[in-house]
C-alpha positions, 0 to 999 in steps of 0.5 A: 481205620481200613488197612491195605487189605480193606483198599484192595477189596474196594479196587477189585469191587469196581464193577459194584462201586460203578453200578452203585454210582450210576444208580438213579436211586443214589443220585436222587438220595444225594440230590436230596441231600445236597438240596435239603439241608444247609450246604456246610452240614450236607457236605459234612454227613457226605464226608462221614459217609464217604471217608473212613474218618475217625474224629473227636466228635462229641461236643456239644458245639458244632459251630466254629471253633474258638483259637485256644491260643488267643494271648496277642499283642498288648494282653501278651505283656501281662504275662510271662512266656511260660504263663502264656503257654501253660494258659494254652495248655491248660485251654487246650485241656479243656477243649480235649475234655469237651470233645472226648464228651466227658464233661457233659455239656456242664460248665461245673466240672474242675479242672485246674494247675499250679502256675509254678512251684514258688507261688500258691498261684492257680489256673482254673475256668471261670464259671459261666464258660463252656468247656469249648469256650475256653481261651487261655486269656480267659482263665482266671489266675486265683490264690488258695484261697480261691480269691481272684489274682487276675480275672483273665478276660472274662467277668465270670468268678469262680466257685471257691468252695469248689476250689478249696477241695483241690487247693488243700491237694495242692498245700498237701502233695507238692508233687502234684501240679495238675488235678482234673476232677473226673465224674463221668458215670462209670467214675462216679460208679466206681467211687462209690464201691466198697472194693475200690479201684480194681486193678482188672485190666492194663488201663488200671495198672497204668494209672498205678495205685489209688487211694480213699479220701474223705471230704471235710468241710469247716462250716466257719470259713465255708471251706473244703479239704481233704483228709490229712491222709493225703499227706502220706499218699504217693498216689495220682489217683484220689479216690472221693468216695460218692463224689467222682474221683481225682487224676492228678499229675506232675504236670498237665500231660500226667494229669491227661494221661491218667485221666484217659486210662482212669475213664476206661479202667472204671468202665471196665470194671463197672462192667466186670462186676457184674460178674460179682466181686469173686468171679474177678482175676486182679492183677498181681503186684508183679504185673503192676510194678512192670506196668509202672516202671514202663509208664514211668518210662515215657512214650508208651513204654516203646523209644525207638528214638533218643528223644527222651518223652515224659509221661504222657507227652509224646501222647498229649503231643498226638492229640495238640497235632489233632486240634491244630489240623483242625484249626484249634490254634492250640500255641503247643510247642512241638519236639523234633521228632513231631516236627518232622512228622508234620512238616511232611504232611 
């Protein structure tokens, strides 16, 4: 983004700025622009033209844009308020992952979490629906099983087999409450490497040790788990050899947050490895036990406040702000400190 020394390069470059303005060459392009193409899409390329913007822009939908929040009046009822907002959280997920282009125009990728702790209850997509189309009233509520609790709004089912992999997660780590299943190539990459998961670089150490897990499936029930290693594992980070690997979280901000940090450590380190394997500096366990307890810390390491931020909150709180300036209606419930920040915009 410019900085003031940028802006006051442009003030003292007028006499450039006016002759380009008045320029018949400028006028005929911006007449040909304007008149070619469809009003809404000329006067988009002119603002990207024009304004140093910088926008979450890699979806595949450039047309309008469904509410998130869309749990109204009678549909309301069916649900409890922290269902309606964790329904809302959950869509915004997708729609954050859809416009980072991380889910590639697919509709497959899973993404899914614990409704709460006393029931083996979980929110997931119905297949069928994009990524930008997802709604919290159109999520599907399913058992472990996988099988249908509440269809949501849509007809659409769900790939139980899919679905039992993450559900032998969840019976496993009660800790974990969230799991979004990355593969993205350099993930993919990544998980398919003898070496592992590197600690080469800060994004590494934020996501804090990874473990390996093999897939298992029972040809009777025509079910997927994981292996009994996962008990014993602490880790957020489930590496699935072959088959992308597992960010998971406390909740839906914990979850994001690795998840982002995941997706460029493993591009750095695909990357890096090409320099071969012993050419590499890994991060001591010092290094990484202080990366650790800053991440644990909340707010990027950095209070300046006496807000007390969870992991991945004040971060996942910037980018509801993003949607909802952008008319993404995401229901989020904003804290104090970002009430503030809005209200004086």
């Amino acid at each position: 983004m410019p900085g003031e020394s940028d802006n006051q390069a442009t003030l003292n470059d007028r006499p450039s700025v006016t002759t380009l303005l008045n320029s018949p060459e400028f006028y005929t392009e911006l007449n040909d622009l304007l008149i070619s193409d469809g009003n809404k899409e000329s006067l988009e390329t002119l603002s990207n033209l024009l304004l140093p913007i910088t926008k979450l822009d890699a979806t595949v939908c450039k047309g309008p844009v469904l509410p998130v929040n869309d749990i109204r009046g009678i549909d309301s009822r069916s649900y409890s308020k922290n269902e309606r907002y964790l329904r809302c959280k959950l869509a915004s997920l997708y729609r954050v992952i859809d416009l980072y282009g991380w889910n590639y125009g697919t509709c497959y990728n899973h993404v899914s979490v614990r409704v709460n702790n006393s029931t083996d209850q979980f929110l997931t997509k119905p297949n069928g629906l994009a990524f930008h189309e997802v709604t919290g009233s159109s999520l599907v509520k399913v058992d472990s099983n996988g099988s249908k609790v509440d269809p949501g709004s849509t007809t659409f089912g769900v790939n139980a087999l899919s679905f039992s992999l993450y559900a032998s997660v969840y019976k496993h780590r009660p800790d974990i409450n969230c799991i979004i299943h990355v593969q993205t190539p350099a993930v993919a990459a990544v998980a398919a490497m003898k070496c592992g998961f590197l600690a080469l670089c800060q994004e590494a150490l934020i996501c804090g040790p990874a473990t390996s897990h093999e897939i298992q499936i029972d040809l009777d029930t025509n079910r997927l788990s994981i292996d009994e290693g996962v008990q014993k594992s602490t880790a957020k980070v489930l590496i699935l050899p072959n088959h992308g690997i597992l960010a998971c979280g406390a909740n839906i901000e914990e979850a994001w947050h690795i998840t982002f940090h995941l997706i460029l450590a493993c591009e750095s380190q695909l990357r890096a490895v090409a320099m071969g394997i012993d050419n590499l500096i890994i991060s001591s366990d010092q290094a990484a036990k202080q990366v650790t307890n800053t991440v644990a810390a909340g707010g990027g390491g950095v209070n300046t406040t006496d807000v007390k931020w969870a992991v991945g909150e004040l971060e996942w709180s910037t980018l509801m702000v993003v949607l909802d300036r952008a008319g993404y209606h995401t229901g989020y419930i904003y804290r104090e400190p970002l009430i503030r920040f809005i209200d004086k915009q």
